[in-house]
N, C-alpha and C positions, 0 to 999 in steps of 0.2 A: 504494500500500500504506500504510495507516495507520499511524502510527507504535504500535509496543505501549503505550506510556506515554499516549498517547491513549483508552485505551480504557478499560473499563467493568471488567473483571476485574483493571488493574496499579491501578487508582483503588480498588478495594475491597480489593485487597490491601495497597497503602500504609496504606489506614483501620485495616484491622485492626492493623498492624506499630503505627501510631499510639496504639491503644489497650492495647497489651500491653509497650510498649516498657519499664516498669518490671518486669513478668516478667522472671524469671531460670534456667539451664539447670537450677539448682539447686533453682527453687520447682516447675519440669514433674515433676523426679523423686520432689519430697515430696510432690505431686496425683496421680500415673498409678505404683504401683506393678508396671504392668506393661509402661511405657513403650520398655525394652530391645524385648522381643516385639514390639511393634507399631509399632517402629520400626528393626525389621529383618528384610533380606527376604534369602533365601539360594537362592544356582543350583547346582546340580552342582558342591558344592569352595569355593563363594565365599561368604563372610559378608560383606553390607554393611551396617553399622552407625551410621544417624544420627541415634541416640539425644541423644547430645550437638550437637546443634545444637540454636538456641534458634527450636524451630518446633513446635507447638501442634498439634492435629488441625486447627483452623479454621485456621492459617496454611497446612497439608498439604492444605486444600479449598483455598483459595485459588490455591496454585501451580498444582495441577492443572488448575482454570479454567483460567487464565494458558495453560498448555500447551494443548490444547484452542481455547482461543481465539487462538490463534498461528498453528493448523496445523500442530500438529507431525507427530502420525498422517499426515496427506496427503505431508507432504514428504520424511520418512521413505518414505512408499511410492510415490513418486519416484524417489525413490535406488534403490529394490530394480528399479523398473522401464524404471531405463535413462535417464530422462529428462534433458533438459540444465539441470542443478542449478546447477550452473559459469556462471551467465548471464553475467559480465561477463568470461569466457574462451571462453563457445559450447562447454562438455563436460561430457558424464558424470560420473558421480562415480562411480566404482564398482569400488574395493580390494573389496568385499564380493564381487566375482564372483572373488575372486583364493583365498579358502577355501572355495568354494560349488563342489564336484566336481558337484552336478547340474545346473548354468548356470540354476538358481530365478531369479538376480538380474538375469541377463540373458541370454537363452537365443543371442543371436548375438554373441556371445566366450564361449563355454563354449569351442568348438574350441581356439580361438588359447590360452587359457589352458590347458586340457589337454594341447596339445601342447608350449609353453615347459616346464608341469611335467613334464615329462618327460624333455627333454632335461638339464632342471638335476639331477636326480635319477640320470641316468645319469653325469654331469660330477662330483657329489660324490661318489658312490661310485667312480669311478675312482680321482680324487683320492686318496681315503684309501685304498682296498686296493693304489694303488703302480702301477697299471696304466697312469695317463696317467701318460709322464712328460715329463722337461724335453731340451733338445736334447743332453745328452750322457747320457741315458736313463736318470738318476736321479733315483728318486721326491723327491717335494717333502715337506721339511721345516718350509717354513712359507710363511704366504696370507699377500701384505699387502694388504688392504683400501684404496683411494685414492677417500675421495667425501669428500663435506662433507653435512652437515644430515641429510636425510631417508635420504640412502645411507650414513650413517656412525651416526647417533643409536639407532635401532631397532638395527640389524647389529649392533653392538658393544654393547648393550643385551642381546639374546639371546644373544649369544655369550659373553658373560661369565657369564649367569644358567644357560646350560646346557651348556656345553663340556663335552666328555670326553675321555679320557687318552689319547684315539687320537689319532697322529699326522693332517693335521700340525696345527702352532700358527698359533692365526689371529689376527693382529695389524693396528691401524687407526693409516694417518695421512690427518689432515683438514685440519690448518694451515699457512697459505702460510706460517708460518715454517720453515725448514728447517731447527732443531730437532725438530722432532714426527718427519719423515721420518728424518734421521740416525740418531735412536734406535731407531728399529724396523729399520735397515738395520744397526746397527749389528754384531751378531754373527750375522747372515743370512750363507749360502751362496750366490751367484748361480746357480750350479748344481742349486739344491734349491728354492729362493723362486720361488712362483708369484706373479703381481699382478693384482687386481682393480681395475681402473677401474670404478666406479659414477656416470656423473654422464648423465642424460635428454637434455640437451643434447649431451651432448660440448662443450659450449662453456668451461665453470665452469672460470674463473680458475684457484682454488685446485689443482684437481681437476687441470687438465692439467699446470698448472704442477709439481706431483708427481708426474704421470706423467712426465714428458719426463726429469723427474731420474733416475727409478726407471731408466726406458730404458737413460739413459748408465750407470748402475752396472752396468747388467747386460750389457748389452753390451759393456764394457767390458774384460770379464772373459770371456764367452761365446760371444761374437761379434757380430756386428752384425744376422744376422737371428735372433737368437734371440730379438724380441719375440715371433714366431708360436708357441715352443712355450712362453712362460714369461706369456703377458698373456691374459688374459681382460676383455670389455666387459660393461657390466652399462648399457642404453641404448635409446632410442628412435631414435637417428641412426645406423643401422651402417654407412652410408658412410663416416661421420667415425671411426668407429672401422677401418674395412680401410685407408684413408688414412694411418692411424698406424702399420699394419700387423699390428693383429691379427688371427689370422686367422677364418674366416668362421665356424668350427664351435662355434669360441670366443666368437661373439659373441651374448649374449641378449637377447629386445627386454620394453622395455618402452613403455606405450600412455600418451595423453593424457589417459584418463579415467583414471586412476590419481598422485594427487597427490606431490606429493615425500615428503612426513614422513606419506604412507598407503602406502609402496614397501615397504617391509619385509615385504610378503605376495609381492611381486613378482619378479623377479631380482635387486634387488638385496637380497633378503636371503640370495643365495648366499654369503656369508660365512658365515650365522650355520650354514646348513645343514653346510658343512664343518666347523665346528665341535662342531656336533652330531651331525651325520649325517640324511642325508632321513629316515629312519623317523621322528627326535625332529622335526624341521622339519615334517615331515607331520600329524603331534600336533597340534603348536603352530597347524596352519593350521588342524585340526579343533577345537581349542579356539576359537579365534576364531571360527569357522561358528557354534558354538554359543552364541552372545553374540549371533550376529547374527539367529538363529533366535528366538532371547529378546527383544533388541530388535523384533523385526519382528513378532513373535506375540502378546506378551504384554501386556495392557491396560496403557494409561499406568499405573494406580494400583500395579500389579503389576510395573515393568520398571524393574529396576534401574539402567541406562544415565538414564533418563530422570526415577527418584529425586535420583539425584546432580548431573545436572547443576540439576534443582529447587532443590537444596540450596544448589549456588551460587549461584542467581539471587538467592535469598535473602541470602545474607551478602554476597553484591555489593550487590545492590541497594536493600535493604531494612537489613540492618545496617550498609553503607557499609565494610565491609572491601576495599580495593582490593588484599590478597594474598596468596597461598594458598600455603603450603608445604608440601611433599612430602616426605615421610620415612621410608623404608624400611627398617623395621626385619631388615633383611637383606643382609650385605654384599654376598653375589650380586644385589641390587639397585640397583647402586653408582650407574648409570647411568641409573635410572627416574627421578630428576628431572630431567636435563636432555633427555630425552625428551617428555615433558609440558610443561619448558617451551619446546619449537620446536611442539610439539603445539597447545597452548592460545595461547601469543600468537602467531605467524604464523598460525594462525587464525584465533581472531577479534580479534587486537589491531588492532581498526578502529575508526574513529568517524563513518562513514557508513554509510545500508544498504545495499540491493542498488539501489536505484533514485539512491543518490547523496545520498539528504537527511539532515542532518546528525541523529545518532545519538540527542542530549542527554540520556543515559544512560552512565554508565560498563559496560567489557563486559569484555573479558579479564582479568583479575588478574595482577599480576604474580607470576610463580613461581618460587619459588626452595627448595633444599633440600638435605637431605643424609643418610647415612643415622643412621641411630638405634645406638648410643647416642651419635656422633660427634654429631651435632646441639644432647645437649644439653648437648655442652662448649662448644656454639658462639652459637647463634643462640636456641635456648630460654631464656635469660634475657632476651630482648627479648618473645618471643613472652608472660611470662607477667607482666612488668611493665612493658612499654614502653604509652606513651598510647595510639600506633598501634593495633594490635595486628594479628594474619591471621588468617583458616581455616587448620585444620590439615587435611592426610590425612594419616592413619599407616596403614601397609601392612606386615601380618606375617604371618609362614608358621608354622601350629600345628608340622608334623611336622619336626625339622632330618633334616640327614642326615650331617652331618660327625662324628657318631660320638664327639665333647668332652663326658663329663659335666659336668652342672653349668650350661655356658654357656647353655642355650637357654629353659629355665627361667626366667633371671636376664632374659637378654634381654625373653622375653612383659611379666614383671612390670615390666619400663621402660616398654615401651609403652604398656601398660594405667596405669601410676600417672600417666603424663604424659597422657595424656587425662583421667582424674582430675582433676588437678591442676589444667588449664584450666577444666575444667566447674566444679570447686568452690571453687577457691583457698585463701584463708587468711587470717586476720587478722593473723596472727604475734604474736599476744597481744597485740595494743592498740601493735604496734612497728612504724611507718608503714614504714621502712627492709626489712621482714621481710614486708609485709604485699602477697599476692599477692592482684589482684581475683577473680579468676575470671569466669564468665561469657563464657569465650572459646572459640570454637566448634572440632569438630572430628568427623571421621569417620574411623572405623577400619574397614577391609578388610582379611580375615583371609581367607588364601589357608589350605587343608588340608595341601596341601605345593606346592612349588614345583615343578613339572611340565612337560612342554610342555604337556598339554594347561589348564592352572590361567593359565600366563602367556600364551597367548594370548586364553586369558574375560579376563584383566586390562587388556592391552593395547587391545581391542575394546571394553570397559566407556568404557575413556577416550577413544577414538574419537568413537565416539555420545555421549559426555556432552556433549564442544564440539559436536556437529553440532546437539546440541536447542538447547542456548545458542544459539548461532547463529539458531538459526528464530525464537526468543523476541526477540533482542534485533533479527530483519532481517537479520541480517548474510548475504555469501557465506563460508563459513567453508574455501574452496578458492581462490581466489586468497592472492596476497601481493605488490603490488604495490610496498609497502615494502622489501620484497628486492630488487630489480630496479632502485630507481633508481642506487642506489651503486654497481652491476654497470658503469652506464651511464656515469654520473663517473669 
């Protein structure tokens, strides 16, 4: 496989970057006063807006070459076809058949998937109308959540952005420090606490190591076999889970073709469903269908998964930004940057491609974030005067729902002026101390309101943006091989 930097479309795109590199975000808007328009494209609820990035019509030909001459389209329809994408693991890739009710993506696991959704949907509805209960037959007051990464990052991501007032309360611990556990144990019932173990192996350190704690507490109090009516498994090993003693009914599977930090469509996003409830989890898994239906249908020039990851190839590769921060202008989004960033660097944070030869490109960005307006008490004085500098994404929701006059209004106008801000800067009247550059890039995605069905088009949006990356720069962007040595140590 040629390397991309080798070829004929990353060589005329470099030329171009070379000849516009005194162009500024600032000179595109005073040449294209209709540059917003045409450099924003919108799905069902979603505005993605990359007006502010410093990229041209001819730089916007250019990428798409790039795509195109990568393979994206074919590998892409790979993925929908089952194929083994995963070459340096021998698997599928295929979360996309985990919101796909017609089995489009891969017609032989529609069954198996159909059937786990179902069992989980009968499991969360018990749960919350009081009807499972616990061994001394009182309903459960609160889920603790026990995984790490992909079984804890998504889970508690959705469940903080969509939780409702119905019992019970779903709470995560992830960290072998026995702080994070303590605290969520802390004013728990043993008698009403149900636990989710989430981990594919059943092997993860952190993960058993917190379960085995959770165990003594609760047996401790309950009795000794009262794992069977209080632990639920969330797993691909359910030997190692009956071994532990959960029991069988209790235990849901998950598959190989289905990645860790792509499981959140899977059982292990049983969490978020308790917290929502399957109707909203159901949403949420139709929201994502619909992303993947867009990615999968929709011409490269017209699909927004493959806009955006475009966008970063650009300010990675072409502006030499090495980091991108995430900023949700949404407290119910508290959790979306550290989502994105197990998302994006255990993906593609590699420097080899699929075939082993060495990268000589930079690929993942490092991502870091927080939400808005908190960020720009923090980190947005670097972002708009440091040498460095990063891509920004800002991510806000037009419609609130918390009923606060006054607040959400204030909120937009942060958003909106701090992409401003970068794209234009300032002189500060001739006072070098005061004077912001500008000319620093960013994208704003404007959700309509925060929904299931909006945050699962969001989440799938950022799926497929690493997966085209991925294709563009060579990379497998389903392994993580870096994970796995320190497991081994």
């Amino acid at each position: 496989m040629t390397s991309i930097i080798a070829t004929d479309a990353w060589r005329t795109l470099m030329g171009h970057r070379e000849t516009t590199v005194s162009d500024t975000i600032a000179d595109l808007f005073a040449s294209d006063g209709c540059r917003f328009k045409t450099n924003s494209w919108e799905l069902e609820g979603i505005l993605l807006d990359l007006s502010k990035n410093r990229i041209d019509d001819a730089a916007w030909d250019g990428l798409l070459a790039l795509a195109e001459h990568a393979g994206v389209a074919a590998a892409r329809d790979a993925m929908y076809a089952g194929e083994t994408i995963n070459t340096t693991e021998g698997r599928k890739v295929l979360h996309v058949a985990l919101r796909d009710g017609t089995g489009i993506a891969d017609p032989s696991v529609a069954n198996d998937v159909t059937a786990t959704m179902a069992r989980l949907a009968t499991f969360t509805e018990a749960v919350r109308d009081g009807s499972l209960t616990g061994k001394t037959g009182k309903s459960f007051r609160h889920v603790i959540n026990i995984g790490i990464g992909g079984s804890h990052l998504g889970p508690m991501l959705t469940a903080e952005a969509l939780r409702d007032e119905a019992c019970p309360e779903v709470r995560f611990a992830a960290n072998l420090d026995g702080h994070d556990l303590a605290a969520v144990l802390a004013d728990a019932n043993p008698e009403t606490t149900l636990f989710l173990v989430g981990s594919k192996s059943f092997t993860t350190q952190e993960t058993l190591t917190n379960a085995a704690s959770a165990a003594r507490w609760l047996t401790k109090t309950v009795g000794s076999d009262a794992v069977r009516d209080h632990f639920a498994a969330l797993t691909a090993k359910p030997e190692a889970a009956k071994a532990f003693g959960i029991a069988a009914q209790h235990i849901f599977p998950m598959w190989d073709w289905v990645g860790g930090r792509f499981s959140l469509w899977s059982a292990a996003g049983l969490p978020s469903a308790l917290a929502m409830g399957w109707s909203a989890f159901a949403a949420m898994l139709d929201g994502a269908h619909c992303m993947d239906r867009h990615f999968r249908d929709a011409p490269l020039a017209l699909n927004l998964p493959v806009r955006l990851a475009l966008a970063g190839i650009w300010n990675i590769n072409m502006e030499g930004l090495g980091a991108l921060a995430v900023v949700p202008y949404d407290e119910r989004l508290r959790s979306l940057p550290a989502f994105i960033q197990q998302l994006d660097m255990e993906s593609n944070g590699k420097s080899v491609t699929q075939n082993g030869a060495p990268l000589g490109l930079a690929a993942a960005p490092m991502v870091f974030g927080l939400t808005g307006t908190n960020a720009q008490h923090t980190f947005h004085q670097w972002l708009h005067q440091a040498s460095l500098g990063a891509a920004v994404e800002f991510i806000g929701v037009a419609k609130p729902t918390h009923g606060l006059s006054g607040h959400h209004d204030k909120l937009i106008a942060n958003l909106l002026a701090q992409a401003e801000a970068l794209a234009m800067g300032t002189n500060g009247d001739g006072n070098a101390n005061r004077a912001c550059p500008g000319n620093r890039p960013s994208t704003t995605i404007l959700l309509e309101v925060l929904d299931p069905k909006r945050l699962g088009m969001l989440l799938a949006l950022y799926e497929h943006k690493v997966f085209v990356q991925g294709v563009i720069w060579g990379i497998n962007s389903f392994d993580q091989f870096g994970v796995e040595l320190g497991k081994q140590l």
